[in-house]
Every structure is written in structure tokens, then in C-alpha cells.
ROKEVEX-256864 format. One record per residue (C-alpha): x, y, z. Coordinates in Angstrom, 3 decimals. Example, Ala and Ser with C-alpha at 12.3 -4.5 7.8 and 13.67 -1.06 7.14 Angstrom:
<recs>
- x, y, z
- 12.300, -4.500, 7.800 .
- 13.670, -1.060, 7.140 .
</recs>
This chain:
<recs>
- x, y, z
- -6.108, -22.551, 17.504 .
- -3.422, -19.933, 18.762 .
- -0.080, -21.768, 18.868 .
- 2.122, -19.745, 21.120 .
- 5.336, -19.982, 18.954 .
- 2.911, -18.235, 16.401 .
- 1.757, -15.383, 18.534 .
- 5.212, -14.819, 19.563 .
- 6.716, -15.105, 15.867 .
- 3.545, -12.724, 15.103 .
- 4.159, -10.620, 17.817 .
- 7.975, -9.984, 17.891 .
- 7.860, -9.171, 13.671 .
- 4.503, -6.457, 14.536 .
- 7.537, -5.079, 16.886 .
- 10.415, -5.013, 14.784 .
- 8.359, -3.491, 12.302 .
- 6.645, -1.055, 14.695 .
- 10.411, 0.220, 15.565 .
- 11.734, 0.325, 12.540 .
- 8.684, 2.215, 10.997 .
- 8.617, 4.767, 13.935 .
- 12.706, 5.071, 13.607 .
- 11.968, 6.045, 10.574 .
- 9.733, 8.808, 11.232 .
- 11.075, 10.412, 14.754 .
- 14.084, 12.249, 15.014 .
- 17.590, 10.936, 14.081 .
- 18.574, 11.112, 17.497 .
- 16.138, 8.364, 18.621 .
- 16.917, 5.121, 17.523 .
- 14.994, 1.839, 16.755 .
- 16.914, 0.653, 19.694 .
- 15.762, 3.260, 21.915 .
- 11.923, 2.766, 20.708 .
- 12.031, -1.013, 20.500 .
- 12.657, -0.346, 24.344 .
- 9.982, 2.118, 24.402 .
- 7.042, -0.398, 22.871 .
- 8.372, -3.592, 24.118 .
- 6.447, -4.187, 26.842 .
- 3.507, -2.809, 25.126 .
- 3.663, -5.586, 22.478 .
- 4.675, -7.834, 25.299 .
- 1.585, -7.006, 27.370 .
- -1.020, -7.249, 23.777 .
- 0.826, -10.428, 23.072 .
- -0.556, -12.294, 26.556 .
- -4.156, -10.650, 25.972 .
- -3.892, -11.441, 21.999 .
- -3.063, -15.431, 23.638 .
- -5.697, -15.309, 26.795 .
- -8.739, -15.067, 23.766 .
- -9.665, -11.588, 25.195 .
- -12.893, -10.368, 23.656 .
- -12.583, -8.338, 20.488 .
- -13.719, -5.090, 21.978 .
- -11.860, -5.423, 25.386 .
- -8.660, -6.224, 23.250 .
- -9.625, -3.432, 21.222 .
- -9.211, -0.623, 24.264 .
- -6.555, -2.397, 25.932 .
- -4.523, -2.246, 22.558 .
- -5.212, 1.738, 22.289 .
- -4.493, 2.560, 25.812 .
- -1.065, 0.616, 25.489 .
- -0.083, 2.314, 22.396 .
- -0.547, 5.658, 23.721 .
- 1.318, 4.656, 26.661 .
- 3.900, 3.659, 24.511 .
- 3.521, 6.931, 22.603 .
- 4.231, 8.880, 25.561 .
- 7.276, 6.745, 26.698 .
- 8.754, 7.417, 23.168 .
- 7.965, 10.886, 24.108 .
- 9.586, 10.918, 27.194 .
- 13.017, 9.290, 26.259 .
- 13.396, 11.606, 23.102 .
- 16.307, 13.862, 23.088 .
- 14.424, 16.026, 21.052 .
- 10.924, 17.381, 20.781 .
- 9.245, 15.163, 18.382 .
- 6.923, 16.282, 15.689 .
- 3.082, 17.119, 16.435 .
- 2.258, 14.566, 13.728 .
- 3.809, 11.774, 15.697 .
- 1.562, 12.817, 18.803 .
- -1.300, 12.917, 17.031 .
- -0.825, 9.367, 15.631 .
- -0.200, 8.009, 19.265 .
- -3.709, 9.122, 20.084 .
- -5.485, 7.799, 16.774 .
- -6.089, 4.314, 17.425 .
- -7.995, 5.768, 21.035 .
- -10.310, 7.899, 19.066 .
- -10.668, 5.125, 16.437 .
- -11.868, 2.728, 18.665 .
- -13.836, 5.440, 21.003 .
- -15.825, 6.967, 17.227 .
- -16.872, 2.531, 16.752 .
- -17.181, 2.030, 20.347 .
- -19.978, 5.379, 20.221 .
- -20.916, 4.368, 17.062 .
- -22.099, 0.656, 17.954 .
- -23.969, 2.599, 21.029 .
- -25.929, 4.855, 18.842 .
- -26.832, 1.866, 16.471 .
- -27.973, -0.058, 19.524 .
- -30.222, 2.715, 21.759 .
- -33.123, 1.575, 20.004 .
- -32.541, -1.615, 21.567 .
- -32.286, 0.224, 25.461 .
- -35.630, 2.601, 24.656 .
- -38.901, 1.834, 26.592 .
- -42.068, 0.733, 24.146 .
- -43.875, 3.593, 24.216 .
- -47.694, 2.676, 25.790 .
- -50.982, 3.341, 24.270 .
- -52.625, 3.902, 27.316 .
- -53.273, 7.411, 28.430 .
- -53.929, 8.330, 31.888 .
</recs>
């Protein structure tokens, strides 16, 4: 069972970590205040989905969509250009979960193809 003082403990140290970790990687003009801000409602938004028992997959999107969102917000408020590394790792968990997501498809078309009939006509 999902306690909601857990998801929010979880939650709020997965954001204090995320801000700290991308503090230390941005420029030194961009602070963990400044990125906290950024990701907040991000974490906020994956925190509510993480306690509403969305499905793994749907959870799975919604978290990638959000963090390039986020990605782009830290982006935006960044007094400097950041570094190309940092963009590319704001679009890695999409193409993660779009290489499973295409992955799980192409395991599955067998499953979709039409039984191929002996007759002849």
C-alpha cells in the first residue's frame, strides 16, 4: 500500500537530489534554487500519478514528457547557454521509453498477424 507521507518523503528527496545533481552539472550561474523551481512541479505532477496507481507504461510516458518539459524550463531560465550534453540527457528518458515502448510492439506483431489459410482460390 502507498502511504502518502511515503510518496511525498519519496518524492521531495528524488527532488532535492534531482537539483542538487543537475546544480552540479549546469552552469555556476544556475542554482539548485533556480532548478528546484524549474522541476518542482514536474515531481509534483509524477508524485499524484506515482499515488493515483497509474499503469506502469502510462506512468512511464507521462514521466518522460515531464522531464523534458522540465529540461526545457531549466533551459529557458539559464543565464547561460547550457552544455549540449545536458540537452541530450533531457531527451533520454523519451527515447528510452519510445526504443521499449517499439520494442514490446515488435515482440508482440506476431500476436496482431492474420493465420495464414490453406485454402487457395
Amino acid at each position: 500500500m502507498r502511504h502518502p507521507i511515503d510518496i511525498v518523503a519519496m518524492f521531495a528527496a528524488i527532488w532535492l537530489l534531482a537539483s542538487m545533481v543537475l546544480d552540479a552539472l549546469t552552469p555556476k550561474e544556475l542554482t539548485a534554487v533556480m532548478i528546484a523551481i524549474a522541476i518542482g512541479p514536474a515531481i509534483v505532477i509524477t508524485a499524484v500519478f506515482y499515488y493515483l496507481h497509474c499503469p506502469r507504461t502510462d506512468f512511464a510516458v507521462m514521466f518522460a514528457a515531464l522531464w523534458l518539459i522540465s529540461d526545457i524550463a531549466i533551459a529557458f531560465i539559464s543565464p547561460k547557454e547550457l552544455p549540449h550534453f545536458l540537452i541530450a540527457l533531457g531527451f533520454a528518458p523519451a527515447v528510452l521509453i519510445g526504443i521499449v515502448l517499439h520494442w514490446q510492439r515488435f515482440q508482440r506483431r506476431h500476436e496482431r498477424l492474420p493465420v495464414p489459410s490453406a485454402k487457395r482460390g
